[in-house]
C-alpha positions as CSV (number, residue, x, y, z in Angstrom):
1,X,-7.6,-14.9,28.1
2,X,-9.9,-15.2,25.1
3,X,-10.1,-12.0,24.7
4,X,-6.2,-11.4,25.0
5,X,-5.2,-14.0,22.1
6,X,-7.9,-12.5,19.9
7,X,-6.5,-8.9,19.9
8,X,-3.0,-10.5,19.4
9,X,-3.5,-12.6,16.4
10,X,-5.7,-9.2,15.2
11,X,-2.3,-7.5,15.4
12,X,-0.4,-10.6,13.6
13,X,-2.7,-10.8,10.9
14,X,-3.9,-7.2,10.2
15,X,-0.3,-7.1,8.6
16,X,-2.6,-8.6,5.5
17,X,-5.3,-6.1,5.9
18,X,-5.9,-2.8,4.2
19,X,-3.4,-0.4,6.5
20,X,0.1,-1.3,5.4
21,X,2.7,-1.7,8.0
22,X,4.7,1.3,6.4
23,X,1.9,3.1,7.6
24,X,1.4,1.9,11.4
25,X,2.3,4.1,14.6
26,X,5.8,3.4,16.1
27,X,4.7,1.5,18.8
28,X,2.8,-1.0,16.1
29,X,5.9,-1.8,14.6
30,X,7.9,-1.6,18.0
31,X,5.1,-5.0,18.0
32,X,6.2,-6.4,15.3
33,X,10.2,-5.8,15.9
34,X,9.0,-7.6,19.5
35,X,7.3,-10.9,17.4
36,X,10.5,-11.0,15.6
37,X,13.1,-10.8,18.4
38,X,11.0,-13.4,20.4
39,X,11.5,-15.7,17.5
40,X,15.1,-15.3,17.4
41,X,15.6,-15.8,21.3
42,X,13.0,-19.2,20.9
43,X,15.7,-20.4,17.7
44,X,18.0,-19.8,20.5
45,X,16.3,-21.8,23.2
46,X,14.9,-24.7,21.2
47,X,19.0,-25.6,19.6
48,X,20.1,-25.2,23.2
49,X,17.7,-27.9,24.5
50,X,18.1,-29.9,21.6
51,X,22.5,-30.3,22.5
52,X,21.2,-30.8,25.9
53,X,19.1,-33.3,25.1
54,X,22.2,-35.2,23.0
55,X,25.0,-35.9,25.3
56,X,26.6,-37.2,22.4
57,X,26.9,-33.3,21.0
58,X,28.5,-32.0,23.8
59,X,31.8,-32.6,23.0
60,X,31.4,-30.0,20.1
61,X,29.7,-27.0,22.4
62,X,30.6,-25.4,25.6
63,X,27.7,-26.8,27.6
64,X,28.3,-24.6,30.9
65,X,28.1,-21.3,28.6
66,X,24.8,-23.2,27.1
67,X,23.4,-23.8,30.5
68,X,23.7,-20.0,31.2
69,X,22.5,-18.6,28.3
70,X,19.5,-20.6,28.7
71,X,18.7,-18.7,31.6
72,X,19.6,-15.4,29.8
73,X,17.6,-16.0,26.9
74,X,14.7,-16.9,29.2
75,X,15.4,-13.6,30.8
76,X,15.7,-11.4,27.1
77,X,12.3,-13.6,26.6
78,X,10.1,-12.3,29.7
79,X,11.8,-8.8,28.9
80,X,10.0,-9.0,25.3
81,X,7.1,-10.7,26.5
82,X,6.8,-7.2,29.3
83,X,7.0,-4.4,26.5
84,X,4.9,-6.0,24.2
85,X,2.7,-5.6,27.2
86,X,3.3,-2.2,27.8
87,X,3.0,-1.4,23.7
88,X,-0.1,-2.9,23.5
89,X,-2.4,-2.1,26.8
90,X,-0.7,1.7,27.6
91,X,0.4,2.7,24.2
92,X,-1.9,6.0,25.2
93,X,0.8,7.0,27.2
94,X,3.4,9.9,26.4
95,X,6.5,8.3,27.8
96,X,5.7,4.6,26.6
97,X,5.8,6.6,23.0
98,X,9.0,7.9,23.4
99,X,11.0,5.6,25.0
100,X,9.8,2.2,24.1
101,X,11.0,2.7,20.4
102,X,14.5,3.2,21.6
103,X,14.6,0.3,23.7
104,X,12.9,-1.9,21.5
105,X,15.2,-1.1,18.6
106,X,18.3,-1.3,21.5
107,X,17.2,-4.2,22.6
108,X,16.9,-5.9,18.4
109,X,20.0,-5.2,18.1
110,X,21.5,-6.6,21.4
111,X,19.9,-9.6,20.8
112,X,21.7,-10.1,17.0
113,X,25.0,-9.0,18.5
114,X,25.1,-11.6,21.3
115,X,23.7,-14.2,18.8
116,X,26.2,-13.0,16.1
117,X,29.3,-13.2,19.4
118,X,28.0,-16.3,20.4
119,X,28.6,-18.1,16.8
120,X,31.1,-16.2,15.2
121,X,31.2,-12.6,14.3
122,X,32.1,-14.0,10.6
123,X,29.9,-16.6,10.1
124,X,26.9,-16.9,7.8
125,X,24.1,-16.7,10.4
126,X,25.8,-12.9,11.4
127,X,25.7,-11.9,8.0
128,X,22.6,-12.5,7.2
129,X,21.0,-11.5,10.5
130,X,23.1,-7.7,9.7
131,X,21.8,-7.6,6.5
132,X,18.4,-8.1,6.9
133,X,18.5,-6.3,9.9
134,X,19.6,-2.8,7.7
135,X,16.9,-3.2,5.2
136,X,14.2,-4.1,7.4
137,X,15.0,-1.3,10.1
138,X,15.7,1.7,7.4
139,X,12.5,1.0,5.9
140,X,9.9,0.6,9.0
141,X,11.8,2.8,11.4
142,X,13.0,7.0,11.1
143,X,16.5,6.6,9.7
144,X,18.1,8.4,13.4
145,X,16.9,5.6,15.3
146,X,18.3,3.0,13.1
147,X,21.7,5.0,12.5
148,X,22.2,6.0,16.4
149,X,21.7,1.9,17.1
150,X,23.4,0.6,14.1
151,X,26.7,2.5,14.2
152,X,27.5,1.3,17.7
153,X,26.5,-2.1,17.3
154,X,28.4,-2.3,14.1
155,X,31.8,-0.8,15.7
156,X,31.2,-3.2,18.5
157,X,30.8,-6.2,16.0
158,X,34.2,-5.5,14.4
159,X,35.9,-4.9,17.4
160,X,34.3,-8.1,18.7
161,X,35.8,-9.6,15.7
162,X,39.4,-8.3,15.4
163,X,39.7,-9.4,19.2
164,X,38.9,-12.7,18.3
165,X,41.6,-13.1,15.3
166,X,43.9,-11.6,17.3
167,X,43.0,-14.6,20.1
168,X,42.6,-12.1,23.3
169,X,38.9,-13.0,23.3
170,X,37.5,-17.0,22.6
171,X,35.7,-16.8,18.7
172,X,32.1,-18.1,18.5
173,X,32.5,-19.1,22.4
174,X,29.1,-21.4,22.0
175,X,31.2,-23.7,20.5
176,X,34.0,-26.0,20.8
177,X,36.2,-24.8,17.9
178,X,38.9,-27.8,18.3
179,X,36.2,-30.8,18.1
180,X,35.1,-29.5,15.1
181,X,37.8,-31.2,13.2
182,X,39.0,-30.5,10.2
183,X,37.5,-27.3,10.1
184,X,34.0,-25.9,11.6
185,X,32.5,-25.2,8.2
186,X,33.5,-28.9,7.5
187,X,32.2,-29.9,10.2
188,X,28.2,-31.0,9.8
189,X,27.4,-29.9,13.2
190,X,28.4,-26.6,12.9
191,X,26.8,-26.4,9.4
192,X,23.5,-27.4,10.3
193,X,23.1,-25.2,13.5
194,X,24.5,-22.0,10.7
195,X,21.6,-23.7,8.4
196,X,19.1,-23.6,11.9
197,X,20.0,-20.1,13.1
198,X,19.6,-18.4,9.4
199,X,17.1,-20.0,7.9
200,X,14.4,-18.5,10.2
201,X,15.8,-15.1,10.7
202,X,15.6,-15.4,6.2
203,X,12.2,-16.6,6.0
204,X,10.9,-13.9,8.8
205,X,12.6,-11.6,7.2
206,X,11.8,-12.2,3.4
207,X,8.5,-12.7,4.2
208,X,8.1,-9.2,6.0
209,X,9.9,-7.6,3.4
210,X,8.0,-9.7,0.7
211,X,4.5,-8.2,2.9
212,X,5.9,-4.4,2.5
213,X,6.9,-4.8,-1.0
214,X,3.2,-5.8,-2.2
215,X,1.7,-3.3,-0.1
216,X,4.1,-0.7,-1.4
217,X,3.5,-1.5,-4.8
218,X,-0.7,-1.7,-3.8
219,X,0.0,1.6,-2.3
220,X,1.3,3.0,-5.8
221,X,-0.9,1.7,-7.7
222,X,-3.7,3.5,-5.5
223,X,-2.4,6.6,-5.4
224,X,-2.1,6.5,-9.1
225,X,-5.6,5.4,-9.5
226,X,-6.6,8.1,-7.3
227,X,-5.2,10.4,-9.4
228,X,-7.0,9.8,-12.6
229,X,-10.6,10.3,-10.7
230,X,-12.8,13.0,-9.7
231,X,-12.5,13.2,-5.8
232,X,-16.5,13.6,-5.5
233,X,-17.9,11.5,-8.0
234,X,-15.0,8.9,-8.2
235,X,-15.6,9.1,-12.3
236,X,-11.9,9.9,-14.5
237,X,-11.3,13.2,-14.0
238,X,-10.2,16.2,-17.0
239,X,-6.4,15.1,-17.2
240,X,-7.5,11.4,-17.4
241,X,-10.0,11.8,-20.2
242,X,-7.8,14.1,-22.2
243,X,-5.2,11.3,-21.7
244,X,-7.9,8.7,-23.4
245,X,-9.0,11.2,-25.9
246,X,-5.2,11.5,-27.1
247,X,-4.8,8.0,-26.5
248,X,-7.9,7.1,-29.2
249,X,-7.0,10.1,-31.9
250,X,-3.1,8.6,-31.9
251,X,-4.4,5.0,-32.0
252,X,-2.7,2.8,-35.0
253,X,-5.2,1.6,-35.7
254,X,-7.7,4.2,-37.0
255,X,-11.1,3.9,-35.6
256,X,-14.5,6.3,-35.2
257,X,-15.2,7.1,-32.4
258,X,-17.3,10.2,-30.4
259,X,-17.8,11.9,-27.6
260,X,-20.9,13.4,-25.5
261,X,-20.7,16.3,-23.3
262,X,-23.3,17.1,-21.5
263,X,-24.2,19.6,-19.1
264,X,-26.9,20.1,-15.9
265,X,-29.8,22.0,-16.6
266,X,-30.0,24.8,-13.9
267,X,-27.6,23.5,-11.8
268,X,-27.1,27.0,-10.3
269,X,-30.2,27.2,-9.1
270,X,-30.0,23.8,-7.3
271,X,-26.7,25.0,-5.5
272,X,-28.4,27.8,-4.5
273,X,-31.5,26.7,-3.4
274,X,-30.6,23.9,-1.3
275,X,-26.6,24.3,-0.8
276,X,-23.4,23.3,-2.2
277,X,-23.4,19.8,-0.2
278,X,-26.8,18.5,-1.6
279,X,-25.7,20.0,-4.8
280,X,-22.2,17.0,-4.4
281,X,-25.2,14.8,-3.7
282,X,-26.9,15.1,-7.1
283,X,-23.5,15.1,-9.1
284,X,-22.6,11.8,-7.4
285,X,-26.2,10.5,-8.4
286,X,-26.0,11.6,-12.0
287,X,-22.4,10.2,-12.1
288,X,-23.6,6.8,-11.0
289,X,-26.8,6.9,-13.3
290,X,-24.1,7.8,-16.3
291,X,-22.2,4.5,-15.1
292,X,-25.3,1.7,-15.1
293,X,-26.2,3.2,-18.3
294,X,-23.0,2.9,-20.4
295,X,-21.2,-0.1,-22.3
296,X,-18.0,-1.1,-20.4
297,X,-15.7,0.2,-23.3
298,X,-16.9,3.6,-22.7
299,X,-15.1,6.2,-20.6
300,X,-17.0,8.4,-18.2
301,X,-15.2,11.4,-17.0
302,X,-16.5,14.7,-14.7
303,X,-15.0,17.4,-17.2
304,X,-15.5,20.4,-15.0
305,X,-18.7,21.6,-12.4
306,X,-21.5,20.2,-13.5
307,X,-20.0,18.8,-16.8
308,X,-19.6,15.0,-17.6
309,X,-18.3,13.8,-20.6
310,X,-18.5,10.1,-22.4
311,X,-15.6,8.6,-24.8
312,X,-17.2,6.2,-27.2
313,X,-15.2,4.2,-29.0
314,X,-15.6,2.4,-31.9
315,X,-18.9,4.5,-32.7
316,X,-20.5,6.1,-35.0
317,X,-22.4,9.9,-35.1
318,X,-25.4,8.4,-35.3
319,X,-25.0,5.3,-32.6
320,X,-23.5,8.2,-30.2
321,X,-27.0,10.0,-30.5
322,X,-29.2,7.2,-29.6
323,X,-26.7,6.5,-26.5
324,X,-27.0,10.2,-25.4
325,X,-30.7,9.9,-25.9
326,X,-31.0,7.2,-23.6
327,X,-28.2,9.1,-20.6
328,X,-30.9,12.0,-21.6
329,X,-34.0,10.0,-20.8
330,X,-32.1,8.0,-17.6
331,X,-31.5,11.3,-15.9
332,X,-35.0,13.0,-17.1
333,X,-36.7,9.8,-15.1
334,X,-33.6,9.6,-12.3
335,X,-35.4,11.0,-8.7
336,X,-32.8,12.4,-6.2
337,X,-33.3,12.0,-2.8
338,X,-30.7,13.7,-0.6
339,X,-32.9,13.7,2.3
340,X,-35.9,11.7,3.4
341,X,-38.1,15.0,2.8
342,X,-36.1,16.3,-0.4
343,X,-36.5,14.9,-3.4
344,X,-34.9,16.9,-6.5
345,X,-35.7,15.6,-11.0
346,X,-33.1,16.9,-12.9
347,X,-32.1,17.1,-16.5
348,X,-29.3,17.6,-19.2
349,X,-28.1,19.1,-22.1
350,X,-26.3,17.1,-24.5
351,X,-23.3,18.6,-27.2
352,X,-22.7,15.4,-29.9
353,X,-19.4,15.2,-31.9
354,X,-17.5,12.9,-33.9
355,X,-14.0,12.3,-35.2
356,X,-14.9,12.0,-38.4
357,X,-15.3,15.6,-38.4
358,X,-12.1,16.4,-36.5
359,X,-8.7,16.9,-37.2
360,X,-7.5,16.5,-33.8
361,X,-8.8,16.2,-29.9
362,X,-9.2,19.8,-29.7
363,X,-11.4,20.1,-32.1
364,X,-13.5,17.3,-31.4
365,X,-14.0,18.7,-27.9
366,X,-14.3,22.7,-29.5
367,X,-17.3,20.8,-31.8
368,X,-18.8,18.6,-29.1
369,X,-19.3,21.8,-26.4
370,X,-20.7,23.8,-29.9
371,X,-23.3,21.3,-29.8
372,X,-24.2,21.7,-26.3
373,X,-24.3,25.2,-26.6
374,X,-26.8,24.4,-29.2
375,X,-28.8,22.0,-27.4
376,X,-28.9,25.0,-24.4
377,X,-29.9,28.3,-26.7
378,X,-33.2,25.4,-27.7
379,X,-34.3,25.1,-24.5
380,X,-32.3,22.4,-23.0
381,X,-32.6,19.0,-21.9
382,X,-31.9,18.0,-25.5
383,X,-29.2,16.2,-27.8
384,X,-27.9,18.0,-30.5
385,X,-24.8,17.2,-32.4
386,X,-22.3,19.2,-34.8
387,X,-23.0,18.2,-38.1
388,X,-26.8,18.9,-39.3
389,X,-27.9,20.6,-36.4
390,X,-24.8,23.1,-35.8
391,X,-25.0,24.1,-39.6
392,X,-28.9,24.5,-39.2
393,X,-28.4,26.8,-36.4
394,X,-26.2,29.0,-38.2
395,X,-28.2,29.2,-41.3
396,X,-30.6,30.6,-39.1
């Protein structure tokens, strides 16, 4: 028994967890279509006990109709109670896949059309019961399912309800329409079960929809997150930093700033040597070395291969040297160990460039990967940057 409730408040509460419901199999939210129902049919039970237990409200209700609809909402109840078993204990099986959606969805909306018959196919607890119903159903369910159930249960609704203007069938039959004197929505009985029947089916309802708005939005917000990084070495990736790099040359405000490029000594050889896959493992290790090693306003970016590059704003030529002195000196030190019997030292070139320099982000970069050529025709594992050492090089 244990065991049971723990898996079943799992399933109420992994709504909150990382996989959104939007994303759950249709049995999961056959589940939570179940949950819901069950609370609709307890609403149900718990205002027909309470006229039962008040002789005094009988006059207002039909109490033999009450008496059997207790038993059928007990009946609806047990129904629920038996495919949420079969969702949740043989959810492996092919037919319970197929069918079980249909029937559950069936099912919903039998339930809201006998409790929309019962008190008035026009009043307020109907309404909102629809409503919420349409949302809720076109956005967790394929839109088929919802339309092949909706469209009947609609056309049977407003025939329901032009049967009962027209007198041949008894309106909202729950109730005793002529005790509720002057009129039913005068009448504070009949207001406060409107205000018991809909205010659960809103709060259950805004509250799911409330849960699948936030994760929709989380979900967006990851996906564009993902989309600025490098899959491998979760650093920004080329669009992202040319983004930034825009971003800081159209800035208002005019500020120096630089960038580094830098570039894996013999990273060819590493590939080749011991495979593409320990070759991912040293990018990711330089990536993260790049990271502890940087201030938090600088922006670390995998530019292509075995190329990084570092945004530094707000710095000078000469403070962006001693920072790619020290990425130089982390990664000459840094010891890789892909395997417990493997253990690979690599180095970096490094290109140097500032704005100052530049007339625009293009240039900046064209000077930055000069510099790195530089650094690479000296023998690598060096920093060299475009003014002074570029003009050096050429005099020579």
């Amino acid at each position: 028994m244990t065991k049971t409730n723990s898996r079943l408040w799992s399933f109420i509460f992994s709504m909150y967890m990382k996989n959104p419901i939007i994303n759950w199999t249709v049995l999961e939210k056959c589940k939570l279509i179940i949950l819901l129902s069950s609370g609709m049919i307890l609403s149900w039970i718990i205002w027909k006990l309470f006229v039962l237990l008040h002789p005094e409200l009988w006059k207002y209700v039909n109490i033999r109709l009450i008496k059997i609809d207790m038993w059928v909402c007990s009946l609806t109840l047990t129904l629920l109670i038996f495919l949420m078993y079969l969702c949740h204990y043989h959810a492996h099986r092919i037919w319970i896949q197929k069918v079980i959606p249909i029937v559950t969805i069936y099912l919903f909306a039998l339930i809201l059309y006998h409790g929309s018959y019962m008190t008035g196919s026009l009043s307020p607890a109907t309404a909102v019961g629809y409503i919420s119903t349409v949302v809720i159903g076109l956005i967790l369910f394929d839109r088929w399912l919802i339309y092949i159930t909706l469209i009947p249960a609609t056309l049977l609704l407003l025939i329901t309800g032009y049967l009962s203007l027209k007198q041949y069938i008894p309106y909202a039959p729950v109730f005793n329409i002529a005790a509720l004197k002057p009129s039913p929505a005068q009448h504070n009985f009949w207001v406060g079960s409107m205000v018991f029947f809909s205010v659960p089916i809103l709060i259950g309802f805004f509250g799911l929809f409330e849960i699948l708005l936030s994760q929709w939005r989380e979900r967006e917000y990851e996906i564009k997150r993902l989309s600025q990084l490098d899959f491998l070495t979760n650093l920004l990736n080329r669009r992202s930093i040319n983004e930034a790099l825009n971003t800081l040359q159209h800035d208002h405000t005019p500020q120096s700033y630089a960038i580094i490029l830098l570039d894996v000594d013999h990273f060819k050889h590493i590939n080749d040597q011991y495979g593409h896959h320990t070759g991912d493992q040293v990018l990711i290790a330089i990536a993260e070395c790049l990271r502890q090693h940087s201030r938090q306003q600088d922006k670390i970016g995998r530019f292509g291969g075995e190329e990084f590059i570092v945004l530094l704003p707000q710095t000078s030529l000469r403070a962006a040297r001693q920072v790619a002195e020290r990425y130089r000196l982390a990664l000459e030190t840094l010891i890789i160990s892909p395997s417990k019997h493997l253990h690979i030292q690599v180095s970096a070139s490094f290109g140097v460039a500032s704005c100052n320099e530049a007339e625009d982000s293009s240039q900046i970069l064209t000077q930055a990967d000069q510099a790195l050529y530089l650094a690479k025709a000296c023998g690598r594992n060096q920093v060299k940057s475009y003014t002074g050492d570029i003009q050096q090089f050429a005099h020579h």
